[in-house]
N, C-alpha and C positions, 0 to 999 in steps of 0.2 A: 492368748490364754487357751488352753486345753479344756475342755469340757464332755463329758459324753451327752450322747442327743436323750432327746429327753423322748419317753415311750411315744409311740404313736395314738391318737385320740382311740377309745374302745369304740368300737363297731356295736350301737346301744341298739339292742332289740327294738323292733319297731314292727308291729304289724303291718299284713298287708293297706291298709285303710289310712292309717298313720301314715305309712310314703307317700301315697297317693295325695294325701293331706298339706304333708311338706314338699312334694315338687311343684302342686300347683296351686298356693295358698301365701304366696308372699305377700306382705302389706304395701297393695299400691292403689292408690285413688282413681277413678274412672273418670272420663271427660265428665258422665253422667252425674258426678258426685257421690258413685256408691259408697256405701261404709269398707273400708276395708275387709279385707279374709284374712284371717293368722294361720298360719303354719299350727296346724291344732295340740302338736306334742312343747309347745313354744310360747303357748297365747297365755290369757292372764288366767292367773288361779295353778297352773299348770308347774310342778316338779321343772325345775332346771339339770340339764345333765350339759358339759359340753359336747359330748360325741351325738349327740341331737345336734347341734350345729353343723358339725361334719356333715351325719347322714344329709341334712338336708340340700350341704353342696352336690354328696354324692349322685341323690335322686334328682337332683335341678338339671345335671348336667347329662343326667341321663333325655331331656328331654329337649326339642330343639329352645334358641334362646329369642325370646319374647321381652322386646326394649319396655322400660316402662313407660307409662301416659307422661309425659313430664308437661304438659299443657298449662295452664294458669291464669285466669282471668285478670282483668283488667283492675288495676293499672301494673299487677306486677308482673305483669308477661313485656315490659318496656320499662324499666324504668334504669337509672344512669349504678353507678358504685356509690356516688354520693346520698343518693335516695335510697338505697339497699341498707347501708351502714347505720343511717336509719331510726331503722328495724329492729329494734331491740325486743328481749322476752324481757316482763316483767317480775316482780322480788318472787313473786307468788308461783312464777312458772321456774324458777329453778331448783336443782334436784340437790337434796340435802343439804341444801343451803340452813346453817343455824344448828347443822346438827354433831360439831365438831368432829364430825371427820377426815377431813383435811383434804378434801376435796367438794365442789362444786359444781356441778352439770349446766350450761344452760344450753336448749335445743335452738335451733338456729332454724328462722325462716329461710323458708323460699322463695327466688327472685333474683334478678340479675344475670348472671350467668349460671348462676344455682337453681336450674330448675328442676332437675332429679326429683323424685319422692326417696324419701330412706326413712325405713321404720326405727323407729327408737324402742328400747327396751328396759327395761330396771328390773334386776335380778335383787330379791331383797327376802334375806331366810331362806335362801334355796327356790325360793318362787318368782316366776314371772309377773312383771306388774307392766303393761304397754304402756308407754306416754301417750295419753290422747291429746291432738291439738284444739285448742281455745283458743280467737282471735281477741279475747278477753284480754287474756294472758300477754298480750303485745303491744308495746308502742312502736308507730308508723311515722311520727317525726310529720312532714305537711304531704304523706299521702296523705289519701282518705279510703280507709280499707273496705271492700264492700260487706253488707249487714246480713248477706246470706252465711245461712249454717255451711258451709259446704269447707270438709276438712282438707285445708290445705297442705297440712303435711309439712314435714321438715324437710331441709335439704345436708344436715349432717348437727355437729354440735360442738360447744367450745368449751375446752376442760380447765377450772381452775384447782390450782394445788397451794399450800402449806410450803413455801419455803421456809425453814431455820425457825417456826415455829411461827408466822408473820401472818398477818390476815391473807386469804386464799387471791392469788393475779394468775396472770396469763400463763400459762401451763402448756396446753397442745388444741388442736382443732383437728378436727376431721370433718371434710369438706371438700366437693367437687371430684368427681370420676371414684378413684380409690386411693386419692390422697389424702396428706395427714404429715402435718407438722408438730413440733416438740421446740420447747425451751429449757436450756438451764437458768438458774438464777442470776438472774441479771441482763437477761437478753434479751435480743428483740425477734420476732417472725425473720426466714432468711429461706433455709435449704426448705425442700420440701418431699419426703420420701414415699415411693409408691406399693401400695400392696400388691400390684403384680403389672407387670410390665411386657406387652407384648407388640412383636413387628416393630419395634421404632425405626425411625429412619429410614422403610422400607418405601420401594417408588408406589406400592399396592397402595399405601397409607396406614397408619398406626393405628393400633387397636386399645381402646382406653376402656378397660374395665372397669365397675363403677361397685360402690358401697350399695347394697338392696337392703339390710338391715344390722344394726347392733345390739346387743345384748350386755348392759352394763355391771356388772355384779357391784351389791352397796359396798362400801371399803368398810373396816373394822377400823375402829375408831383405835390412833396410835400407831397402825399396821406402817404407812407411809409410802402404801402401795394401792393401786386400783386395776381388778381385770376389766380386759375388755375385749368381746368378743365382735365378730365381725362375718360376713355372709358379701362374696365377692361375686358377681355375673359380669360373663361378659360372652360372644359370639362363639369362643373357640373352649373355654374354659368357665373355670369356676375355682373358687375359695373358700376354706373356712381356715380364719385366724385366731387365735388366742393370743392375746397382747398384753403382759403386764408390766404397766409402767410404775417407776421410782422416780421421783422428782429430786432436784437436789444440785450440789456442785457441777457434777453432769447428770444428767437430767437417763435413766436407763431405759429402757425400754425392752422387753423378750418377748420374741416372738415367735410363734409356734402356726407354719402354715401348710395345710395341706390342700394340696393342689388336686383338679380335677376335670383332665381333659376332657374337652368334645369331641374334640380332633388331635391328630400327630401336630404335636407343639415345636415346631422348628427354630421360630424363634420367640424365647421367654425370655423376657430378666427377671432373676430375682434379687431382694433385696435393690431393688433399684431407687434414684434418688434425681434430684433435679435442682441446677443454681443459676443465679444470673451472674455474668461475666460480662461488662461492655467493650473496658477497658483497664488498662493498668501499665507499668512501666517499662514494659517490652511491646505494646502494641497501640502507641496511640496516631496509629496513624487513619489520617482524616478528622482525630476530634479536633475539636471546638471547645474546648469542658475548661470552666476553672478549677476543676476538681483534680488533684493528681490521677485520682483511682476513684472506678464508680466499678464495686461487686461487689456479692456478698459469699462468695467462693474463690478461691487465686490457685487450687492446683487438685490433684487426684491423687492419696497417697495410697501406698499399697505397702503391704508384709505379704510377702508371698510362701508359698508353700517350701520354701528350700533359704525360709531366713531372711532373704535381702529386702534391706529396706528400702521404697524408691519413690520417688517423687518427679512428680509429671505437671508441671504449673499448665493450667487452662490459657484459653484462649477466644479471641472473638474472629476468626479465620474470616475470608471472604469468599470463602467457599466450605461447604460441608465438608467436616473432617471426621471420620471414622476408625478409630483406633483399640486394637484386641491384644490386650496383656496375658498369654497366657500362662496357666498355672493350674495345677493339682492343688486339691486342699489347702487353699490362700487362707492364714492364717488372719488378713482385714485387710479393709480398704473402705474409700470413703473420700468424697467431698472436703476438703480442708479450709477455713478462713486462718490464714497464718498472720497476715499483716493486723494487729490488735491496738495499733497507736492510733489517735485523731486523726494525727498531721497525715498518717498515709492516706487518709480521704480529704479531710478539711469540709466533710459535708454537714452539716447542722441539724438536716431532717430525715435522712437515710440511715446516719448512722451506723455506717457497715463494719464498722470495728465492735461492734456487737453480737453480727449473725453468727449464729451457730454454726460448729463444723459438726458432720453427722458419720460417723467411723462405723463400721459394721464387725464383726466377729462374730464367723459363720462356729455354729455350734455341732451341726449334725443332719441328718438326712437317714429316709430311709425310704425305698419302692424298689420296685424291675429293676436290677442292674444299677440301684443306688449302692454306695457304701451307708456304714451304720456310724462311722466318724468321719467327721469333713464331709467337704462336697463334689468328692470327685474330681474328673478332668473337667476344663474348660477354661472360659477366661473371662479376668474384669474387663468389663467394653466398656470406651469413653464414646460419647460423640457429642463433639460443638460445631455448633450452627449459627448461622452468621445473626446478627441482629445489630437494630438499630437503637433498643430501647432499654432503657435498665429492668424495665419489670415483666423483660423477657428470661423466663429461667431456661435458656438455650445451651446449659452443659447438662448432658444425661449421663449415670453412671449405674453399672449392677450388674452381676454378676449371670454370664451365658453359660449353661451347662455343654457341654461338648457334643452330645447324643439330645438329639429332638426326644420331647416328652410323650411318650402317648399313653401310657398309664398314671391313676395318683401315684403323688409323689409328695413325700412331706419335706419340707425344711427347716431349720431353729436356728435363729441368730439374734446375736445381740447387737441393738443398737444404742452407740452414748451419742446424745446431744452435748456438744463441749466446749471447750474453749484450748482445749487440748487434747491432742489424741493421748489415750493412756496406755503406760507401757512402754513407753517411745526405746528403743534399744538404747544403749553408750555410744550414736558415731553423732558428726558433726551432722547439723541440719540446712537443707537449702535456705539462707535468707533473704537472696535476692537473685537477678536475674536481670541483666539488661545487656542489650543488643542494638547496635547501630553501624555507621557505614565502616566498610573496610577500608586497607589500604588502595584497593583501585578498583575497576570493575565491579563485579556482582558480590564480590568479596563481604561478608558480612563480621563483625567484631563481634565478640561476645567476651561478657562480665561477669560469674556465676557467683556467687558469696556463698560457702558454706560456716557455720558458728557453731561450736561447743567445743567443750573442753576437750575431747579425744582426740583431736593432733596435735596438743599441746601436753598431751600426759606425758607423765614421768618417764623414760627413756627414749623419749622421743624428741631428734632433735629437729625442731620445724623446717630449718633451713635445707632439711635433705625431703620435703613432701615432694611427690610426684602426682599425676593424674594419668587415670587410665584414661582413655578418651578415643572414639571411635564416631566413625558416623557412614551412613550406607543409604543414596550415594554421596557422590562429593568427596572433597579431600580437606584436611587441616593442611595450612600454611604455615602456622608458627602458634606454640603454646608457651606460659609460663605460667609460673604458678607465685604467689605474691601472700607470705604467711603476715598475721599481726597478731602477733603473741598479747598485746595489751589489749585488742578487744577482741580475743578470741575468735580472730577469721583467718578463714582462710582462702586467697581471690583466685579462682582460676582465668585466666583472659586466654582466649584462643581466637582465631582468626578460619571461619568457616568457607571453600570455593567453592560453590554449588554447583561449576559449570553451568553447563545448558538443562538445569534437572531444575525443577516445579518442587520438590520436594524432598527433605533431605531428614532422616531421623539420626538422633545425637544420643550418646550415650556418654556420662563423667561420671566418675568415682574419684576421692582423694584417696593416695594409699601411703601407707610408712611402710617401707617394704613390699611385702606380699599382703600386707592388713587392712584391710579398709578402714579409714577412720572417716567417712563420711557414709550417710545415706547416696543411693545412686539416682542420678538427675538424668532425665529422661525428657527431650523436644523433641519438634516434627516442628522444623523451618520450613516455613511457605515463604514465597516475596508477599 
């Protein structure tokens, strides 16, 4: 989809006293127990403007970066997931609850791995109103939570929405670093997407930027949307986001961020996102599982800037594997759960034929040497990482801008939580994917399924498909191609040599002629 970028946040007057105020007034708790400082143009009673949120990235990062106290008294500076979970707000601590409008707030303790402070906010009339925390407000489940005043603070918060008009369920959370997950109706918790994404995979070590405060605006009862704003820190950078989400068949999200260097940004992701991958039917080797398939993502798909559609099924490699699609103004891409039957898991408690796929569709951009449509050069980066555990999300995916950042820079893209990416072109789609031994040697077999109607259309006689098919290095041995007019496939089977090469990347396309009727399949063969 096409869209022009949506204006840049206005650069809102602020006196001198006012910055000084919002660079060094974030709401964070001292080991001491002091009361928090607000940001004064932000605090309660106080006019809401969003480019106050900008300024405040602006002025933050003007200044060097100072991690929060994230400390916490006994017992919840130890305690297990089981004793977290818990930890519930009670009826009276959640935000609009009863007031039909179609959404729900509740603030989420601190504890576990959640030890962050993150100020909450309620924008209500145009005015700030701060959640303050009450341990009133909470049941602890068989802690025993202590009986000093001393404000503990939130660690993020979990949003319920209005599907199809039904009492308000699980919607999205935001929680831990600068993540934040989304559901469409009927799903469970899966991908999980990041507000900014920096260094991954680097030998320095990754840099995880974190949520410092949000800013909720109340929804308008009927609207079926809710803003939300956001305040990103981190070492090298800073954020302010405007976020508004739609709940629904897929579940939208727009997102409006402006970025605000400390330093030359070499490497950013943006829009970046994160899934678990163990196993699946091209790679089980070493399980043990009676499960066919344990993930809640199976591939990485892309629309790239020049139309082709391609698909890249993930992987649980047994070594780090880093891979750069590049592209000019990528028209999406995004994490895909394709496999949506039971039988492809047979799992009863995971449920992975549920997790969401999370698609992106970059809107627009503007700074130094940005365009004002698209996102310029650069490339979707994948990288999978080996693991042992399913509730390791060990596939990262998001988009590297080509030139390091070292001025603000804004971005707008839209994200659909789904069950389906939308849009999908007229070619056939990858359905499956299996690989095992060759005829001799190191020789590897491969089984590609593409499905839809498009090699089967009208003037197209199946029996004459071909495949375009490459791969670098290594050589193909022998292909065929295997059409099934009655259930709409069509099999590609090739026979991969890798010689003496560790790794071999693969490229398929099915064609009627010169015409592609499938999307383009994209591996990297490891042994």
């Amino acid at each position: 989809m096409t869209q022009s970028p949506t204006a840049p946040p206005s650069r809102t007057a602020l006196d001198r006293r006012a910055v000084l105020a919002l660079a060094g007034g974030l709401a964070v708790t001292s080991a001491a127990g002091a009361q928090p400082t607000e940001p004064a143009p932000l605090s309660d009673g106080q006019r809401f403007d969003p480019g106050q949120v900008v300024e405040l990235a602006r002025a933050l990062a003007k200044k060097p970066y100072a991690a929060p106290a994230a400390d916490l008294p006994e017992p919840f500076n130890n305690i297990t997931y089981e004793q977290y979970i818990g930890v519930r707000a009670q009826a009276q601590a959640l935000l609009w609850a009863g007031e039909g409008r179609g959404f729900v707030v509740e603030p989420l303790h601190r504890g576990f791995v959640f030890t962050t402070p993150v100020a909450l906010h309620a924008v209500e009339d145009g005015v700030v109103r701060r959640i303050a925390y009450d341990r009133n407000r909470f049941t602890f489940g068989k802690l025993k939570a202590p009986d000093e005043g001393r404000d503990l603070g939130f660690s993020g918060f979990r949003l319920y929405a209005s599907f199809n008009g039904a009492q308000p369920s699980d919607c999205a959370i935001f929680q831990g670093a600068s993540f934040f997950r989304a559901l469409a109706a009927g799903q469970s918790y899966g991908v999980t997407a990041r507000a900014l994404t920096l260094k991954p995979a680097e030998a320095r070590g990754e840099e995880f930027p974190l949520f410092r405060a949000f800013w909720l605006e109340r929804p308008g009862a009927g609207t079926g949307q809710i803003v939300i704003h956001a305040l990103v820190d981190s070492e090298s950078a800073t954020a302010a986001l405007r976020m508004t989400l739609r709940p629904g068949e897929a579940t939208i999200v727009d997102v409006e961020a402006t970025l605000c260097p400390r330093t030359n940004l070499e490497h950013v992701g943006i829009a970046g996102m994160t899934g678990a991958y163990l196993f699946g039917p091209t790679d089980r080797r070493g399980v043990d599982d009676a499960r066919p398939a344990a993930h809640e993502v199976d591939g990485l798909q892309i629309r790239n800037g020049w139309g082709e559609a391609i698909w890249r099924p993930v992987q649980n490699p047994e070594t780090l594997q880093i891979s750069a699609f590049m592209d000019e103004n990528p028209k999406g891409f995004g994490l895909v759960q394709r496999a949506r039957a039971y039988g492809d898991y047979q799992d009863d408690v995971q449920r992975w034929e549920k997790r969401p796929s999370l698609w992106i569709e970059p809107l627009g951009s503007w700074g130094p040497g940005v365009p004002q449509h698209g996102w310029g050069a650069g490339a979707v980066q994948l990288i999978e990482i080996p693991s042992e555990s399913e509730v390791n999300e060990n596939v990262l995916a998001y988009w590297r801008p080509k030139e390091p950042l070292a001025k603000e820079t804004a971005f707008s893209y839209r994200q659909f939580w789904c069950w389906a990416v939308p849009g999908a072109p007229p070619l056939a789609v990858c359905s499956g994917t299996r690989i095992g031994k060759g005829t001799n040697g190191k020789r590897r077999l491969f089984l590609v399924d593409f499905t839809g109607e498009a090699p089967f259309a009208e003037g197209i006689d199946p029996n004459t498909l071909q495949i375009a098919l490459h791969t670098a290095p290594g050589s193909i041995t022998r292909q065929r191609v295997y059409p099934y007019p009655e259930r709409k496939t069509v099999r590609a089977v090739f026979e991969l040599d890798p010689g003496n090469d560790t790794a071999c990347e693969l490229r398929l396309v099915v064609k009627a002629g010169d015409k592609p009727v499938s999307e383009t399949w994209l591996y990297r063969w490891t042994p």
